[in-house]
C-alpha positions in Angstrom: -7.1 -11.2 -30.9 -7.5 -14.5 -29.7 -4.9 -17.1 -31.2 -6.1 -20.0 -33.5 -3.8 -22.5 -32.5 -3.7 -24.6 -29.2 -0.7 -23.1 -26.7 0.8 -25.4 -24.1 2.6 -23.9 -20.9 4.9 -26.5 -19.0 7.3 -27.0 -16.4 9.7 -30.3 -16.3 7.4 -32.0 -18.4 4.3 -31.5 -16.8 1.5 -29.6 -19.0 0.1 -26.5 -16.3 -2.5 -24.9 -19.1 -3.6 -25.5 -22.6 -6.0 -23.3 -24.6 -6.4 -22.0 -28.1 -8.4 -19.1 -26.9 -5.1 -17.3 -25.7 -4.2 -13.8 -25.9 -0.6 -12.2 -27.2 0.3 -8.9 -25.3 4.4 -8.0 -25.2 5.4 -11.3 -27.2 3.5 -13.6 -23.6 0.9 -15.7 -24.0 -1.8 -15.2 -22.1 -3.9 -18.2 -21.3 -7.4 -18.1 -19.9 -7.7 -18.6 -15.8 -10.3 -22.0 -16.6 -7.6 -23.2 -19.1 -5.0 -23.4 -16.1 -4.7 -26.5 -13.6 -5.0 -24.3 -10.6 -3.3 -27.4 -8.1 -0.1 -26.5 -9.7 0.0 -22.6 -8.6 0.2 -21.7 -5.1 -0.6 -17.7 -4.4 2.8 -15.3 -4.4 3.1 -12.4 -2.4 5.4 -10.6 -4.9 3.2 -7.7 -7.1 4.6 -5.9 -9.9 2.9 -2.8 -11.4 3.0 -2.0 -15.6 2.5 1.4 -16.5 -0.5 0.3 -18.9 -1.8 -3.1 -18.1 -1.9 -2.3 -13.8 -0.7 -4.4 -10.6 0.2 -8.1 -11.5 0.0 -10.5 -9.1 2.0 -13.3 -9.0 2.0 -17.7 -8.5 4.5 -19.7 -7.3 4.4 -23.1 -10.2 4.6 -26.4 -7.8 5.5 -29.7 -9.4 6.3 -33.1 -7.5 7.9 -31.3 -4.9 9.8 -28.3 -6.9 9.3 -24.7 -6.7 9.6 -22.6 -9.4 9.3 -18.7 -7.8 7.2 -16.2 -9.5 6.7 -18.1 -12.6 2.8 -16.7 -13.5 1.6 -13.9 -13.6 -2.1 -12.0 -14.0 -3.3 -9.1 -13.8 -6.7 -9.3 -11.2 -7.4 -6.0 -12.6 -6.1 -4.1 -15.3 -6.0 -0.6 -16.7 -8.4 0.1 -20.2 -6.0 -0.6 -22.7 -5.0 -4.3 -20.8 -8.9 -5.0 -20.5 -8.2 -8.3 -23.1 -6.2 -9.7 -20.3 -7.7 -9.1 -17.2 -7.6 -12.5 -15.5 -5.2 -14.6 -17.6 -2.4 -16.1 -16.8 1.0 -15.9 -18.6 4.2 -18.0 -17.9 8.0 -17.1 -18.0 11.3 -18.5 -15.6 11.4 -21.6 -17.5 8.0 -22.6 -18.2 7.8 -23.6 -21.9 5.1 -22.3 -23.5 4.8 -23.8 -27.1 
């Protein structure tokens, strides 16, 4: 179920997403791709794969010159029961999500 209240995901003080449309899976919140300022995540090659959401894929979070490896995730596809998140983004490594 989408939450109620507006989330806010960022790194070294600068906001990456905001939504209160997210979804919860695992304790992460999940925010929608159109709620997440793209110019700050460049592609990863590192995948991961979940029993029962699928393959993740993963970004890179870029801010005034600093890296932060592997700190976003989606899933481009997901298995049935992950079907709510298909195409969201969650945060982790740092990223404050609040």
């Amino acid at each position: 179920m989408p939450g109620s209240r507006k989330k806010r995901a960022s790194w070294n003080g600068t906001v990456i997403a905001e939504s209160d449309h997210c979804e919860v899976v695992e304790g992460n919140q999940y925010f929608p791709a159109a709620a997440v300022k793209r110019e700050f995540l460049r592609d990863s090659s590192t995948h991961t794969v979940c029993p029962w959401k699928g393959t993740a894929s993963y970004y890179d979070v870029v801010i005034n010159g600093e890296t932060n490896k592997d700190a976003a995730w989606y899933y481009p596809e997901t298995k049935s029961a992950a079907g709510n998140i298909k195409g969201y983004i969650a945060f982790w490594k740092g990223v404050k999500v609040e």
